[in-house]
C-alpha positions in Angstrom: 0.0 0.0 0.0 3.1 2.5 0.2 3.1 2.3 -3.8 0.1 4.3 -3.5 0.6 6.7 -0.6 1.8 9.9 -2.0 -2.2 9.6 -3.9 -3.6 9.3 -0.8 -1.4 12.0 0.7 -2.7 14.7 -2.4 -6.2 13.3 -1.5 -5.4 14.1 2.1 -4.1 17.4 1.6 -7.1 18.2 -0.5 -9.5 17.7 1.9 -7.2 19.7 3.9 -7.4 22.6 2.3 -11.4 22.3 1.7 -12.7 21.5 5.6 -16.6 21.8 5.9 -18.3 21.9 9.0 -20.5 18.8 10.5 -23.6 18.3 7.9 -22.2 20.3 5.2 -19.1 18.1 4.0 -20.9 18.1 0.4 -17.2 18.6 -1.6 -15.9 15.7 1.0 -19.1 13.2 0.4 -18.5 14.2 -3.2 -14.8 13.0 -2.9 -15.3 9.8 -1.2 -18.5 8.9 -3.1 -16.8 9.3 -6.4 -13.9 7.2 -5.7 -15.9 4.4 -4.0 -18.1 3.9 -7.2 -14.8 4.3 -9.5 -13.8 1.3 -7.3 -16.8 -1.2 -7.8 -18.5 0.0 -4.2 -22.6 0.1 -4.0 -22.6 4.0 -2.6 -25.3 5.4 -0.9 -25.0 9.1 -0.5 -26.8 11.6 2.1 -27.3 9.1 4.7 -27.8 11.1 8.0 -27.5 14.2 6.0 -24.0 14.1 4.3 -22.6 10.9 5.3 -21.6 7.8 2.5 -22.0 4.0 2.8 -19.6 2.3 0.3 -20.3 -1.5 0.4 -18.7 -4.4 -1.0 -19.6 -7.8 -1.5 -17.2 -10.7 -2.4 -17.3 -14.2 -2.3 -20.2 -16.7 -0.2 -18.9 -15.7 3.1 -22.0 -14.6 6.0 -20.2 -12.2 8.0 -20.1 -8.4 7.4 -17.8 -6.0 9.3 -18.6 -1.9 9.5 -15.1 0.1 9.5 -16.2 4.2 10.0 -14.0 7.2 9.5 -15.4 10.4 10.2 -15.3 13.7 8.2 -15.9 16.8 9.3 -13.9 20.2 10.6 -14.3 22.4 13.3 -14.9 26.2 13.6 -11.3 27.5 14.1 -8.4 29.7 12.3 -5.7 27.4 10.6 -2.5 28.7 11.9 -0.4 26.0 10.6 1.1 28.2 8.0 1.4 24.8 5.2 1.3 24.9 2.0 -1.9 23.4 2.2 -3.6 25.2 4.7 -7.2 25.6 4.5 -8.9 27.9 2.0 -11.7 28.2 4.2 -11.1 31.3 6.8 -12.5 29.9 10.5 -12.5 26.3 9.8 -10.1 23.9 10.0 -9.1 20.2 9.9 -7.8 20.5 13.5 -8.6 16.7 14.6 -7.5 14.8 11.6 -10.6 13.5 10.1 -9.0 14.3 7.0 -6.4 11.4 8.3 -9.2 9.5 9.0 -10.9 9.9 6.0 -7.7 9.7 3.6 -6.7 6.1 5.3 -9.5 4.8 5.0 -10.0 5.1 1.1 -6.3 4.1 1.0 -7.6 0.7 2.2 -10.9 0.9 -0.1 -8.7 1.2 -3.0 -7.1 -2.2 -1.9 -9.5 -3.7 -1.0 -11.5 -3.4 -3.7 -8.8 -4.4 -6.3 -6.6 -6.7 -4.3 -8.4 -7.6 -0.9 -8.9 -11.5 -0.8 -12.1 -11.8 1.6 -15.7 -13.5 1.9 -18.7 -11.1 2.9 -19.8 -8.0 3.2 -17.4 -4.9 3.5 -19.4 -1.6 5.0 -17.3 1.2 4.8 -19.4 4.0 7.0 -17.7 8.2 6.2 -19.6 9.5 9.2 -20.5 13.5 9.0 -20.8 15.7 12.0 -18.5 13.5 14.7 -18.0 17.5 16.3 -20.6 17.6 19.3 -23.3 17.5 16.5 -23.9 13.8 16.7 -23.6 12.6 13.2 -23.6 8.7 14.4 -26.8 9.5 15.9 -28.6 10.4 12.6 -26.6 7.5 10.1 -28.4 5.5 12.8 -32.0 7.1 12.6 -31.6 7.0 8.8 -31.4 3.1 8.7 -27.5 2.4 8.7 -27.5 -0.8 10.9 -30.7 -1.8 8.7 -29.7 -1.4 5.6 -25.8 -2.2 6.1 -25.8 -5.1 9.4 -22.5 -5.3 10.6 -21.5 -7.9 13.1 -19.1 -5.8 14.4 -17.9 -2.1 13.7 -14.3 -0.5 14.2 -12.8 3.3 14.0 -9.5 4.8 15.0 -8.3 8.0 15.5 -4.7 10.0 15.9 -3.5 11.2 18.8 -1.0 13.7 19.3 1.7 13.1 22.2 2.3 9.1 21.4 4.4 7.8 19.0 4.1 8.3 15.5 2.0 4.6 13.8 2.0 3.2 17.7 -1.4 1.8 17.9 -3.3 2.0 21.1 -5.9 -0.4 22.7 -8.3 -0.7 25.4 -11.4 -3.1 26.4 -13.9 -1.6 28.3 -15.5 2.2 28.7 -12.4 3.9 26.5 -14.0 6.9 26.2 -15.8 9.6 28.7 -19.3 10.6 28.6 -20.3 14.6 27.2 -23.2 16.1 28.8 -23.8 20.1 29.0 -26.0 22.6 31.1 -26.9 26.1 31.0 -28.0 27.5 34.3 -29.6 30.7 34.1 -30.2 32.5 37.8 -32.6 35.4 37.8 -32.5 37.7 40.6 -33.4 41.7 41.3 -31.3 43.8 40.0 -30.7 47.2 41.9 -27.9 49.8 42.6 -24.2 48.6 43.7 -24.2 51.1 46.4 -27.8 49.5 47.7 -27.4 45.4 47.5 -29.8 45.4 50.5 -32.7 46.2 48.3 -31.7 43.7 45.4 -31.2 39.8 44.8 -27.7 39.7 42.9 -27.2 36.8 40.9 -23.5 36.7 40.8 -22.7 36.2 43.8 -25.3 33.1 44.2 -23.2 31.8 40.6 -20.0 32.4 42.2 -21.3 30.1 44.8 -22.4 27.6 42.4 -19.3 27.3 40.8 -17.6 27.2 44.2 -20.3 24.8 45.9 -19.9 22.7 42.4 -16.3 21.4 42.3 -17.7 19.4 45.7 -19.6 17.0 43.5 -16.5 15.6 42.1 -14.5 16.2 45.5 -17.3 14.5 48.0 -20.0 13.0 46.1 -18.4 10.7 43.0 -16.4 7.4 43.9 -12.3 9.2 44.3 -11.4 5.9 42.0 -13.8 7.0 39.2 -13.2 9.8 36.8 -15.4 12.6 37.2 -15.1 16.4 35.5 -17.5 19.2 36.3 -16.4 22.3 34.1 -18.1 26.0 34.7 -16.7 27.1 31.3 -18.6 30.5 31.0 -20.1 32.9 33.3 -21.9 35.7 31.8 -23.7 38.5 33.7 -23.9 42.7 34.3 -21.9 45.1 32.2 -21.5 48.2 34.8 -19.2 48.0 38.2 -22.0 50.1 40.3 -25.6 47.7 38.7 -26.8 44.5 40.3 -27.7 43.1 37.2 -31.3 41.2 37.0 -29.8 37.7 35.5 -26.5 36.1 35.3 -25.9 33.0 33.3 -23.7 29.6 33.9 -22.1 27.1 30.9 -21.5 23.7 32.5 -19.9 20.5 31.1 -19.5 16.9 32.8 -17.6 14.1 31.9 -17.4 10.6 33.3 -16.1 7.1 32.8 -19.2 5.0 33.9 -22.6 5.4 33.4 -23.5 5.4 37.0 -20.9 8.0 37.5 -22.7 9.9 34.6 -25.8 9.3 36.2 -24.9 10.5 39.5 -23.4 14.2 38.6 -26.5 14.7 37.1 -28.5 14.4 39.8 -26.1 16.4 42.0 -25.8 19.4 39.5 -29.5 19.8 39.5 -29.8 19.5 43.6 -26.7 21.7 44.0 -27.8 24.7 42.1 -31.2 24.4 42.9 -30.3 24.9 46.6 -27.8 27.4 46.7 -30.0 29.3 44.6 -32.5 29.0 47.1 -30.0 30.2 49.8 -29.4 33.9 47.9 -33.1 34.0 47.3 -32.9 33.6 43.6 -34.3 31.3 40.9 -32.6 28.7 39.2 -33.5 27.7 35.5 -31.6 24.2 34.4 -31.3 23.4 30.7 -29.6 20.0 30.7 -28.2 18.5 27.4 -27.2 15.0 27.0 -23.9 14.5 25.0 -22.3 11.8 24.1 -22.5 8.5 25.8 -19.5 6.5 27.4 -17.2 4.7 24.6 -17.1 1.0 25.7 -15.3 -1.2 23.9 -16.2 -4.8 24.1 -13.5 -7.4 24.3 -13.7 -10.0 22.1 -13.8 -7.4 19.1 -11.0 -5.3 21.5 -8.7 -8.8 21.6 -9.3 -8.7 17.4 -8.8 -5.4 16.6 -5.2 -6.0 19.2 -4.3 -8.8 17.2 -4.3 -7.3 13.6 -1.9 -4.4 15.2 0.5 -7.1 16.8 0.5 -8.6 12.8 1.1 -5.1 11.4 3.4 -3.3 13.2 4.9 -5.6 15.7 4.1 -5.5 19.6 7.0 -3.2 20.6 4.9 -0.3 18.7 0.9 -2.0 20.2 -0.3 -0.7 23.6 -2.2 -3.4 24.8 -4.6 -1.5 27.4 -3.9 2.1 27.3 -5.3 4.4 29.6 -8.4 5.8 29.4 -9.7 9.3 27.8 -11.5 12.1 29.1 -12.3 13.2 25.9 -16.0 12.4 23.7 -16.5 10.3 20.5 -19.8 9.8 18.7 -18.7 6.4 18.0 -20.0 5.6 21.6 -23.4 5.9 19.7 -22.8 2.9 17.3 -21.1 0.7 20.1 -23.8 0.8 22.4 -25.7 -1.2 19.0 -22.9 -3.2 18.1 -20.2 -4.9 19.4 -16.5 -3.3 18.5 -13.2 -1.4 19.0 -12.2 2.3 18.7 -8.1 2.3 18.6 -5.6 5.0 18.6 -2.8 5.5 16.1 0.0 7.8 17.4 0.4 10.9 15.2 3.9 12.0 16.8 5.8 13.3 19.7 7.0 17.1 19.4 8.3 18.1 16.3 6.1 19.2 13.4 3.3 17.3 14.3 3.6 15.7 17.7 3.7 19.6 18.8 -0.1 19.9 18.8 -2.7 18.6 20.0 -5.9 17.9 18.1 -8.1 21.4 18.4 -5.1 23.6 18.3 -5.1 25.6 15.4 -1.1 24.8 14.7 -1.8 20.8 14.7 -2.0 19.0 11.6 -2.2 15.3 10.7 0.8 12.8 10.3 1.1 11.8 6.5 3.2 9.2 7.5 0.0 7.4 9.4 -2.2 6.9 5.8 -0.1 3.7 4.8 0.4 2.4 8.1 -3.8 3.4 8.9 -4.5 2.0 5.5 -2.8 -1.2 5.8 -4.6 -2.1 9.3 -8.1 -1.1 7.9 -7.0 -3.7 4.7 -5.8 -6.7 7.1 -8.6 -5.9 9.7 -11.0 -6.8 6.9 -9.7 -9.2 5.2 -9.0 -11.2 8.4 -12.8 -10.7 10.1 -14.1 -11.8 7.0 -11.9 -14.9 5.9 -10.4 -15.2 2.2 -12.1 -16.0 -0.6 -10.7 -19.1 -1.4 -11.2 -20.3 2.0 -15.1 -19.7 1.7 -15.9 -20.9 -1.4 
């Protein structure tokens, strides 16, 4: 597959320099469609809004295996100063779906022209992975319906490990997203007067203080548990009480019962010391993203195809967990599978960043190495050919 890499490192670059935001990767779907159906794929276009199924069929075999990169950018300034930075001013490829995207063509291509399997192949390029839960809608359009898989697999880069080290874990991988906006109303008055007004500030400075105590006293100290006050917006004069004041709250956790339980104790925290300033609390609670959780069987394969491919000196066998969210979680919790890491460097030009920084920029070097796992992966859940007919 290194005979083809500098293609897949122009169609890398291209996508690049084009990033489109989650539901709007049109030029993207374009790309991947185009080259699927130039390879013998069955495409299906605008499933979930922009996403593309390529499918292929070979051989008697049963079994059918999902493999999903995911495509989209996020809202931020390219600062990268390459050659093929994006044309696009505030949005960039700054978490390497373009990687994702570019590696896992790289092993269409093969796949569909030299790939020696039996069954069904369901490639799944996954729009809106960026908070906007793009799994979520493949899913409500039918994907699992009209493309079964017996078991599904993604991988992403990460910045800070070893450039083509691959990374595994069984169990919950990946933390849990979930997002509140408290709004406190009070009565506003003058600065010099606070006896004759209800200020909301100071009942949100006590929130945010009286809030790091859910992680601190409430959640189990050996399970991971983040309560973030990211934003605080209220008042614009040093001598006004101002009638309002607003809170922007995240949570992350490793468990669902952990999940569960900072919930619970966001809503009774706020509700009470908002009680105690003699103000009124309004809660707008969003659920995120689930809890990743790899399941082990598919976690033991997905290990053993990295040991084949790059040796065990270079696999992580059970790597820590991450704090950070993945739509993936979505698709696990319907079927059984693995979401790896695959180093994209340490310092240096690309190592130096990590993902969501507007200097970081994907590891070419990963889209043979990426390619070749996605190609053996297959080939190997789904047996050869000859062996099936």
């Amino acid at each position: 597959m290194r005979d083809h890499a500098p293609e897949f490192v122009t169609v890398r670059q291209t996508i690049h320099q084009n990033p489109e935001l989650g539901f709007e990767e049109h030029g993207t779907s374009a790309l991947v469609a185009e080259r699927l159906q130039k390879w013998g794929y069955e495409v299906e276009r605008g499933l979930g809004g922009t996403g593309v199924v390529g499918r292929l069929r070979r051989g008697s075999g049963a079994r059918s295996v999902g493999i999903r990169a995911d495509m989209d950018a996020l809202p931020i300034e390219e600062k990268t100063g390459l050659a093929y930075s994006s044309r696009r001013p505030g949005i960039m490829h700054a978490c390497g779906h373009d990687g994702h995207t570019a590696m896992l063509l790289g092993a269409a291509q093969y796949l569909a022209t030299e790939g020696d399997f039996s069954g069904t192949l369901n490639l799944i390029f996954q729009p809106a992975e960026e908070g906007m839960g793009g799994a979520v809608r493949m899913m409500d359009d039918g994907l699992f319906e009209k493309y079964p898989c017996d078991a599904i697999f993604a991988m992403h880069n990460m910045p800070g490990r070893r450039q083509g080290d691959l990374a595994f874990r069984d169990g919950p991988t990946m933390a849990s997203s979930d997002y509140a906006t408290v709004t406190l109303y009070g009565v506003g008055g003058h600065g010099a007067m606070p006896h004759h007004a209800r200020d909301p500030i100071v009942a949100a400075a006590s929130i945010v203080m009286a809030l790091q105590t859910v992680v601190s006293r409430n959640a189990d100290p050996q399970q991971m548990a983040i309560v973030t006050v990211g934003a605080i917006h209220s008042g614009k004069a040093n001598n006004v009480i101002p009638q309002t004041a607003t809170l922007e709250i995240s949570m992350r956790a490793l468990t669902r019962e952990t999940r569960v339980l900072l919930e619970q104790r966001l809503k009774a925290v706020v509700q009470a010391q908002a009680e105690s300033f003699g103000v009124r609390a309004e809660i707008d609670f969003r659920p995120g993203y689930a809890v990743l959780v790899n399941t082990p069987e598919e976690t033991d394969f997905a290990r053993s195809i990295g040991r084949q491919l790059v040796g065990d000196a270079h696999v992580e066998m059970q790597a820590g967990q991450v704090t950070g969210s993945e739509d993936f979680a979505f698709m696990l919790e319907k079927r059984p599978g693995c979401y790896l890491m695959i180093g994209n460097g340490r310092g240096g030009e690309h190592g130096g960043c990590m993902v969501h920084n507007p200097g970081y920029d994907f590891n070419d070097s990963n889209l043979p190495i990426g390619a070749a796992y996605w190609a053996l992966l297959a080939e190997s859940f789904l047996g050869a050919e000859s062996a099936s007919s």
